[in-house]
N, C-alpha and C positions, 0 to 999 in steps of 0.2 A: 226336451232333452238337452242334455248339459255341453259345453264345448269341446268336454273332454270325449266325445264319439267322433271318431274318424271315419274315412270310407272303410267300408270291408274290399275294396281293389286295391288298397295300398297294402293289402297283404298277399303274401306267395308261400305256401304253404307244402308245396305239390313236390317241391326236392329237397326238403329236410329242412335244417335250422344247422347252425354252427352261432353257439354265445362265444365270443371272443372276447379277452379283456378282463375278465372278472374274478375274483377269488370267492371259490365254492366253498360255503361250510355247512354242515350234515350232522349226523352222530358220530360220525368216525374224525371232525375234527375240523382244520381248514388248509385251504393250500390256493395257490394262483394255478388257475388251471380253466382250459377253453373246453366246453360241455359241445359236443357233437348230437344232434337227434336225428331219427330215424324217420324218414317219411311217416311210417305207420307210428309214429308218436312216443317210441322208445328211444332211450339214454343209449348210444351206440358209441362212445369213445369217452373219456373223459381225461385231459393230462395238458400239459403245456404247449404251446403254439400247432395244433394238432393242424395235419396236412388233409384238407378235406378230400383232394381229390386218392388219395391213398385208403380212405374207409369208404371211397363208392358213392363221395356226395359232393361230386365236384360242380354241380350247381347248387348245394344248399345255398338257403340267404343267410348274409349275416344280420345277429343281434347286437348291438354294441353296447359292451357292457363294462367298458375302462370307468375304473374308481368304483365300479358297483359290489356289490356279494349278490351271488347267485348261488338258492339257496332253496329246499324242497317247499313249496307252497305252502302258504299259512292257510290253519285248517278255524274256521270258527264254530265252536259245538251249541253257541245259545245265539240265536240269530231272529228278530219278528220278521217275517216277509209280509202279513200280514193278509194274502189270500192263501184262502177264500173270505171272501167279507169286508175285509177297510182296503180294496184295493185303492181308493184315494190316496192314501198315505205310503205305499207300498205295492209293490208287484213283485213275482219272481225272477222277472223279469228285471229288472230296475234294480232290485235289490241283489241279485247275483252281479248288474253290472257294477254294482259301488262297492263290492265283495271284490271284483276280478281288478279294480281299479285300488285297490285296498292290499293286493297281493295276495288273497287269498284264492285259491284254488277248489274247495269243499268247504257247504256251510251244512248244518243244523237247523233246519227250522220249527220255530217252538209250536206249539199246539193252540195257544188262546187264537186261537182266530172264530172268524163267524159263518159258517157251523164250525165247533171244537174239530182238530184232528182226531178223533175218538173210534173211527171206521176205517173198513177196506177202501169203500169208496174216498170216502176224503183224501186219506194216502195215497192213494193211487193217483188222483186229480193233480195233487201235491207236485207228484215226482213227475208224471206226464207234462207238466207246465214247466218242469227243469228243462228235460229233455229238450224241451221244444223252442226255448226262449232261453233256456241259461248260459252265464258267461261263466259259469263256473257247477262243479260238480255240487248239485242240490240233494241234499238228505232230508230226511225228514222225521222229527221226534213224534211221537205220538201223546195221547195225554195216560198217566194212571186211571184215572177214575171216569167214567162218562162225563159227558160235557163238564167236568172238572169240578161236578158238582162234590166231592169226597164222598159218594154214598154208593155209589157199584164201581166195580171194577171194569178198563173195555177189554176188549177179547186181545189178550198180547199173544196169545200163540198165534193168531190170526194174521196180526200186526206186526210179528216179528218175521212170519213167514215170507213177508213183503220187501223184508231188509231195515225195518224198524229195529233201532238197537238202542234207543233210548226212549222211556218213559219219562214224563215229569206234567203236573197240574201245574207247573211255571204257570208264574202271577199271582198263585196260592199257593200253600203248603195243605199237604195230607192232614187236615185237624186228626182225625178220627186216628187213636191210636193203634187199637186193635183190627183197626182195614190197613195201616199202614203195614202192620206186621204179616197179614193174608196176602198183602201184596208184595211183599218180599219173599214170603214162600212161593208163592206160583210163580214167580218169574223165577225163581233157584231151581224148578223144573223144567223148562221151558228147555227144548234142544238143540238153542242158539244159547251163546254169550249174551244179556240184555244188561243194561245196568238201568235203577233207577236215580233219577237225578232229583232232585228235592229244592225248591223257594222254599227257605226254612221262615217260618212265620206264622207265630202262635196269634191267630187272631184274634183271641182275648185281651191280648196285652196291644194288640196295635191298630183297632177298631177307632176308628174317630182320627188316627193321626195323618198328619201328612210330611212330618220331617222328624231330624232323627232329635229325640226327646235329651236338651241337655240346655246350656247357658242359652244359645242362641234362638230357641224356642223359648223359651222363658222371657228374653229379650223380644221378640217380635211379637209373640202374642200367637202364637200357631202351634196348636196341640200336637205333642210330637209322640213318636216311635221309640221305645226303649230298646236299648241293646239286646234288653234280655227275651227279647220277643224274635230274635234269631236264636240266639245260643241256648235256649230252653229246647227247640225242635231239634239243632243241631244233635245237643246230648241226646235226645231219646234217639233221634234214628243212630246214633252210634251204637246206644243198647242194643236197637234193635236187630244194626249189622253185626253184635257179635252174637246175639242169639238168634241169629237165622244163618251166619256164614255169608249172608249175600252181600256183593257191593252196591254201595251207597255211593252217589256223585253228590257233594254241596254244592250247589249254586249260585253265584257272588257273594263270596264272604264279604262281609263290611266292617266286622266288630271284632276289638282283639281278644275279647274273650271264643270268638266262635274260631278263630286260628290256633288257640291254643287248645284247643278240643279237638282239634282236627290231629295238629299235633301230636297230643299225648294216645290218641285211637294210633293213630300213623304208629308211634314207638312200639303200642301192642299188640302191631303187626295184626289189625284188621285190614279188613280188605274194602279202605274209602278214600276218595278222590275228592279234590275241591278245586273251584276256579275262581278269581278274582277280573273285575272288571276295570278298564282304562279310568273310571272317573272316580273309580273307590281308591284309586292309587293316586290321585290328581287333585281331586276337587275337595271341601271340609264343608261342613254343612255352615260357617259363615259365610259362604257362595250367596244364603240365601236370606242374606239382610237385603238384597233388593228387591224382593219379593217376585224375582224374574222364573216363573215357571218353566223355563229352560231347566233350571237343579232339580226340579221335582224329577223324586227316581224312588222306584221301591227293589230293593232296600233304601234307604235313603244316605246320602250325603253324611258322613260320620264326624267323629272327631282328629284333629290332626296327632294325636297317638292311636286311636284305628288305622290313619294311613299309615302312617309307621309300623302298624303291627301288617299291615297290610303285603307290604314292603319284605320288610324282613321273611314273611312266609314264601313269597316268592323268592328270594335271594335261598333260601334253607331249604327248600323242596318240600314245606309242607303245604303249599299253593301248588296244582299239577299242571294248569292251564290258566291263558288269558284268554277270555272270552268278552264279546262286545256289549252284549246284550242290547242289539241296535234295534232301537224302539223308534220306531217313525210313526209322527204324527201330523196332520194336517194343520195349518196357522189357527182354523176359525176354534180350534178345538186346544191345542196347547197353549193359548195368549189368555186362556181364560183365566179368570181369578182363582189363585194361586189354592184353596181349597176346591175347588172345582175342577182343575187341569189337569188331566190323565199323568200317570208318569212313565219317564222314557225319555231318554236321547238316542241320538244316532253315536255308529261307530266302527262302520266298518271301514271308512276312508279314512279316519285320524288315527288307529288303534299301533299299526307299525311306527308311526311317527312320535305319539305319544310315550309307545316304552323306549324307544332310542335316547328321546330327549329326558325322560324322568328318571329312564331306570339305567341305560347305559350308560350313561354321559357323567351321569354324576358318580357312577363306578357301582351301584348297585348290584347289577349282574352285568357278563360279559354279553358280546351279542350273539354267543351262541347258547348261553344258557336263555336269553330273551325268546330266539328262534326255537328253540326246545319247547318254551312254553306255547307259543303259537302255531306252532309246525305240527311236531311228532308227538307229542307228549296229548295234544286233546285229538289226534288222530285215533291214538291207540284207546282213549276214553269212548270215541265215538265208534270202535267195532271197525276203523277203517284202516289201518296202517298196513294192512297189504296191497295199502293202494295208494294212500295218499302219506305223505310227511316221511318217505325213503328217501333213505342214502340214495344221493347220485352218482350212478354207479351203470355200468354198459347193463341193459336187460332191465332195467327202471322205466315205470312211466315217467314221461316227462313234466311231473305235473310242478313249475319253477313258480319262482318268483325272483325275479333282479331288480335290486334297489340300491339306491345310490344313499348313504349312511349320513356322509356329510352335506346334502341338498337342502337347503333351509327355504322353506315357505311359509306363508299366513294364511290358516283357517279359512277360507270364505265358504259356506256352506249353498251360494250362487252357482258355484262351478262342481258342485255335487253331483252325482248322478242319482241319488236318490230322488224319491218325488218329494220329499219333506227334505223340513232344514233345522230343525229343532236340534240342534248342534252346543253346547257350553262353549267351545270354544271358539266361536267367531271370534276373527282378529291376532289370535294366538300365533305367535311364531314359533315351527316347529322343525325338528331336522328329521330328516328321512324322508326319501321319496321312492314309490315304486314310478321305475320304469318299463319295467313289463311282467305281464304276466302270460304263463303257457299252461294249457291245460292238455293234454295229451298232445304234448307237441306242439301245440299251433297256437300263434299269441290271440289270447284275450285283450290284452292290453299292449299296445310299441309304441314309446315314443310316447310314454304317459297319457295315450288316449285309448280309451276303448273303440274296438276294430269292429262292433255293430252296437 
C-alpha cells in the first residue's frame, strides 16, 4: 500500500465537518463560501465565514481548504477495477482508493473482467465488494451481449433491476448490426432509464493492428488502426439511435472525424452522449517511437489534429464527459513486446491534474466548464445525479472534492494507490492536487492521503 494511506484515527467524523477557506463552484456558478455538513452526511449551511456553533455543530472538525475549490465530487463513468478475475492488477478496493485520492466520489466499472459482468450474480459480487472495501461510491456497468461474445443479448431487465444503468461490450464494439439494433429496442422498453454505451470499433478494419494507422506506423513498422474503424460504428449507432429514439453513449472518442459525427447527431437533436479520455487530449501516437508499451491503448494514440478536434469537442459541448478509462495492468504483462502487451493506462490519480494543466491553463475551458465534464455532466450519463455531481447546497449529500488548482507536482506512479503503475506520465509535472475527498460526509481522503 502506497504512502498515501493514513491512519483511519486521524479522522473524527462523529460531529460534522465544517470546509473553511475554499471557493465552491457547482452548476449554479462560483463564490468564497465555508460548506457546513451534517453529522448524517448532508450539506447543512453553505455561505461565508459560517458560525459553526449557530447551526448545532460546534464540535464539527475543520477541513482546511484556503487557496482550494471545493466542488461536487468527480464522478468517473468508464473505470477497469478489474475483479473478478485480474485482481493482480486491480481491486475494488484499491482501485476506489486511487479513485477517492483522484477526487472522485462514484466510479463505473466496466464489465471485461473474468467471468464478464454479464449476470445477477457477478453484479451483485460487483457492488457487495464496494460496499465493503470502497473509498468511494462503486457502480457497476454490465456488459450488452453474454460474455461479450456479440451473439446473445444478457438479461438487462434483470441487470437494471439491480441499479445497472449502463450497458456496453467495452473493449469490443457490438459487430453485429442487426443485434445492435435488438438491443437498443429492448432497453427503449425497459422501466428504468438505461443507456447503451458503445467501443466504437469495426473489427474488420482494425484486426492485426496495435497503433493508430498513419506516418508513424508506417515509420516504425507496427501495423496500425485506421480512424475509420471508429467513425464507421460511430455513424451506424447514430442511424441506429435515430431509428430506435434510444440513447447511445460513445466511448473515447479519438478521431476527428468521429467528433464531428457526434456533432452533427447532437445538431439533429438525437438523443447521444460522448466522452473523451485524459491521454486522447494529451498524448499523439508519436508517444510511440519508443516502442514503450506504456501508449498502447485501444482506441489508440491519434493524430495531433485528433487532439485538437478532440479539444475543441470538449470546449463546444459536443464531448459530454471525461472519463479515465483506467486500465491497470500488472509489469510482467504490460513490459511485454509492444505487439503482444495488453492496452491500457492508469487514470484515475492524474485525470484532475491533467485537464487543469492541458485544458484550463491554456484557456481551453474554464474550470468549471472542466468540473462539469467530470462531475455532473457523466453523473447525469451514469443514471446518478440524484446523488452524485449536486449543487452544494443545505439538503445535498456531501459527496466533495477540495483541491488546490495551483499545487504543482511530478507523476510518480510509486506513490499510487493503485496496484499497477502502467502510467504515460511518469515524471510529468502537473498542477492540481486533490486535498480531500468526502463521500457522504466523511473524508476519504485529508491531507492528500487516503484515511484506510
Amino acid at each position: 500500500m502506497s504512502d498515501a494511506t493514513a491512519r483511519k484515527d486521524d479522522v473524527n467524523e462523529s460531529a460534522g465537518w465544517i470546509i473553511v477557506g475554499g471557493t465552491v463552484i457547482d452548476r449554479t456558478g462560483e463564490r468564497r463560501a465555508d460548506v457546513a455538513i451534517e453529522p448524517g452526511g448532508t450539506v447543512a449551511a453553505v455561505g461565508a465565514d459560517l458560525d459553526p456553533g449557530a447551526l448545532g455543530l460546534a464540535d464539527a472538525a475543520r477541513l482546511d481548504a484556503s487557496g482550494c475549490i471545493v466542488a461536487p465530487g468527480l464522478v468517473d463513468i468508464h473505470t477497469h477495477l478489474r475483479e473478478p478475475g485480474r485482481e493482480e492488477a486491480e481491486t475494488v478496493e484499491t482501485g476506489s482508493r486511487a479513485a477517492a485520492l483522484g477526487g472522485y466520489t462514484a466510479v463505473v466499472a466496466m464489465p471485461n473482467t473474468e467471468p464478464t459482468i454479464d449476470s445477477v450474480a457477478i453484479v451483485r459480487q460487483v457492488l457487495d465488494a464496494g460496499v465493503a472495501a470502497g473509498l468511494c461510491d462503486v457502480r457497476t456497468s454490465a456488459a450488452i451481449t453474454i460474455d461479450r461474445a456479440g451473439t446473445t443479448l444478457t438479461p438487462m431487465a434483470e441487470l437494471a433491476g439491480l441499479g445497472v444503468r449502463i450497458f456496453t461490450d467495452d473493449g469490443c464494439g457490438v459487430q453485429d448490426d442487426r443485434l445492435m439494433r435488438r438491443a437498443l429496442e429492448y432497453a427503449s422498453g425497459l422501466p428504468v432509464s438505461v443507456v447503451l454505451a458503445q467501443h466504437c470499433e469495426v473489427e474488420a478494419l482494425s484486426e492485426g493492428g496495435h497503433m493508430h494507422e498513419g506516418e508513424w506506423s508506417s515509420r516504425l513498422g507496427i501495423p496500425g488502426i485506421p480512424a475509420e474503424a471508429e467513425e464507421l460504428m460511430v455513424f451506424r449507432d447514430i442511424a441506429l439511435s435515430r431509428r430506435t429514439g434510444m440513447r447511445v453513449h460513445f466511448q473515447h472518442l479519438s478521431t476527428a472525424g468521429a467528433v464531428e459525427l457526434v456533432r452533427r447527431a447532437k445538431a439533429d437533436g438525437l438523443p447521444v452522449t460522448a466522452e473523451a479520455t485524459p491521454h486522447h487530449f494529451t498524448l499523439t501516437h508519436a508517444e510511440v517511437a519508443s516502442y514503450d508499451p506504456v501508449f498502447k491503448v485501444n482506441p489508440p494514440l491519434r493524430t495531433a489534429e485528433d487532439v485538437a478536434a478532440v479539444k475543441a469537442g470538449l470546449a463546444d459541448g459536443t464531448i459530454d464527459a471525461i472519463a479515465t478509462d483506467h486500465a491497470p495492468h500488472t509489469a510482467d504483462v504490460k513490459e511485454a513486446p509492444f505487439d503482444v502487451a495488453p492496452c491500457g493506462m492508469l487514470g484515475l490519480e492524474t485525470a484532475l491534474a491533467l485537464g487543469i494543466t492541458e485544458l484550463v491553463e491554456p484557456g481551453v475551458l474554464t474550470m468549471r466548464e472542466l468540473l462539469a465534464l467530470m462531475s455532473w455532466n457523466p453523473a447525469a450519463i451514469a443514471g446518478i445525479a440524484d446523488v452524485h455531481g449536486r449543487d452544494i447546497a443545505p439538503g445535498a449529500p456531501a459527496h466533495l472534492v477540495v483541491f488546490d488548482p495551483a499545487a504543482e507536482w511530478t507523476v510518480d506512479p510509486s506513490k499510487f494507490a493503485s496496484k499497477s503503475d502502467n502510467t504515460p506520465y511518469r515524471g510529468r509535472v502537473v498542477r492540481g492536487k486533490v486535498r480531500h475527498t468526502l463521500l457522504c460526509g466523511v473524508p476519504m481522503v485529508k491531507d492528500e492521503r487516503a484515511c484506510r
